[in-house]
N, C-alpha and C positions, 0 to 999 in steps of 0.2 A: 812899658817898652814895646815898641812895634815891631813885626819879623816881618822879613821879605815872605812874599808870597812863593815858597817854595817847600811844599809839602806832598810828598808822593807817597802812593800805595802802589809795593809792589811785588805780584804774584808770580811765583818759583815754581817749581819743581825741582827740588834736590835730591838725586841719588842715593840711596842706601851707602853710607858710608862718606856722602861726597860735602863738598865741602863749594857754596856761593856766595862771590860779595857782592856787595851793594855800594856802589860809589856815590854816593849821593849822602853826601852832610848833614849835621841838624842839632837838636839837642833832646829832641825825645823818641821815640820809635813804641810801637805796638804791635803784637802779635795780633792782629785781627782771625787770622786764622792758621789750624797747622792741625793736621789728622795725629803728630807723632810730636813726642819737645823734641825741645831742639836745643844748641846750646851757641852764643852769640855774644863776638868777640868785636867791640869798638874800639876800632883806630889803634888796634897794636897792643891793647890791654888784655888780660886774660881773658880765656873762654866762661862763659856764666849760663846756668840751667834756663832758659825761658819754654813754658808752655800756652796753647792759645790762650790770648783776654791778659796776657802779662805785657807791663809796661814799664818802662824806665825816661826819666823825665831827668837829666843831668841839673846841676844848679846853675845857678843864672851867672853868664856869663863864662859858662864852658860849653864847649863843644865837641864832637866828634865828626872825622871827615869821611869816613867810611865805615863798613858794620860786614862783618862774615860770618856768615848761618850755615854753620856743621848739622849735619844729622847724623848721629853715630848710631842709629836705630838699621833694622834690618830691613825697614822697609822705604818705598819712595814716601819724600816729603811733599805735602802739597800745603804752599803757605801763602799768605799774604800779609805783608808787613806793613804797616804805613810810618812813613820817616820822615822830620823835617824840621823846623823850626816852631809847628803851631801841634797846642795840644787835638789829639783826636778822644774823643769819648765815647762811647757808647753800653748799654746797661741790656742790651740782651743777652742769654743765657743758650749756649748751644750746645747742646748735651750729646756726643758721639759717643755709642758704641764702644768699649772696649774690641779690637779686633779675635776671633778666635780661631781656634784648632779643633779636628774633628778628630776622635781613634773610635775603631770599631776592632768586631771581632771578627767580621767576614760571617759568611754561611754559616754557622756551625750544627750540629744534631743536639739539643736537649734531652740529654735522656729523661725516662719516666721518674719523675720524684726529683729530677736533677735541680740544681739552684745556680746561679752566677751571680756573684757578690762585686757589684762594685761600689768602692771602698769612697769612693771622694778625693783620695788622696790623689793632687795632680801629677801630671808626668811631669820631667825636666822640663824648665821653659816656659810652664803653664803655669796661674795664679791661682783659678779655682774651675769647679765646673759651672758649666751653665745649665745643660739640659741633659737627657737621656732618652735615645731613642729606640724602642723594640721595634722588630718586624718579626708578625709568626706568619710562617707558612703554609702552616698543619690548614688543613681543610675542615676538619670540625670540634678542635680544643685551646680554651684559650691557654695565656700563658698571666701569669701573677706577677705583680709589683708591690714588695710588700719592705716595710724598713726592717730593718735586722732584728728586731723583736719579734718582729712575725703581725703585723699587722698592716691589713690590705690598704692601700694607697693606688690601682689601679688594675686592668686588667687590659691584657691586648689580645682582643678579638681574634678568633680564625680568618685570612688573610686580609688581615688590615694594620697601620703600623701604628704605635704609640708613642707620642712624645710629649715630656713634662721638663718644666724648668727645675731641678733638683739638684744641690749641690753637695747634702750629703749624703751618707752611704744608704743603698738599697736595694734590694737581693730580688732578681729575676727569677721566679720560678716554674715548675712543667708538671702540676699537680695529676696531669691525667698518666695513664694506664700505657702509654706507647711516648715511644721521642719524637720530640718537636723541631723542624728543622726553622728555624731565626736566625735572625743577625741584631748583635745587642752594639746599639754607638754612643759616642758622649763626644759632647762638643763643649770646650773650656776657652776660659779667658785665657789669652795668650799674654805673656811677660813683660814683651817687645820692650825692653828696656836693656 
């Protein structure tokens, strides 16, 4: 069977919350691209989960006349969809980032012997951690990075800052003799779902 030559790719930006349709017919569609899913309702049927690289290909001899691409996520959608009568293919791999979240502690004084545990456990809204970052202040003592058994996994220099991808727990510590003024941060996968 032969299809009219009417196959379009076409690129969005949908609002946080908002909702786009696509007037344009067909019987198969592709997510070629989308930073966030989405969820996409054809010609009046219910809404259905798609993420990038997902397709739907109707059976022969149905069709749909229109397609609307909700984004129920918090963030802006940037998509491109290709729609029409003819299959599209393609077998590349485009691997995005989860998006994240950063918490810190601000300034704080380490006191001498002092520790700061953080735990792994994310905050609301968060999935896991990614990284961990110290900054010592101190002018001539470092500060330790050690897991909760007590064994060393790094050291952050007198002023210079340290950061490792670590997602479970590991206790910041200020082995010298006076306090140490740092700022401890962690930056986590965010949920956005």
């Amino acid at each position: 069977m032969s299809y009219p030559n009417t196959s379009f790719t076409h690129s969005l930006v949908i609002p946080a919350g908002g909702i786009r349709p696509i007037n344009t017919g067909g019987c198969f569609f592709r997510i070629v691209r989308s930073n966030v899913p989405l969820q996409i309702q054809r010609s009046g049927a219910a809404y259905q989960p798609y993420e990038q690289g997902d397709a739907e290909e109707l059976p022969d001899g149905e069709e749909f006349s229109r397609l609307e691409i909700k984004n129920s996520t918090a963030a802006d959608a940037y998509v491109q969809i290709y729609v029409g009568f003819g299959r599209r293919e393609q077998s590349r791999q485009t691997v995005m980032e989860q998006p994240t979240r950063a918490t810190g502690s601000g300034v704080v004084m380490l006191a001498a012997g002092g520790t700061i545990t953080l735990t792994g456990v994310p905050p609301l809204g968060c999935i896991a951690r990614k990284s961990i970052m110290v900054t010592n202040f101190d002018l001539a003592n470092p500060l330790m990075v050690t897991t909760p058994e007590g064994a060393a996994i790094g050291a952050c220099l007198p002023r210079t800052a340290w950061r490792e991808n670590i997602s479970g727990a590991v206790v910041v510590s200020n082995p010298s003799g006076n306090g140490i003024s740092c700022i401890v941060g962690e930056v986590w996968y965010d949920s956005i779902a």
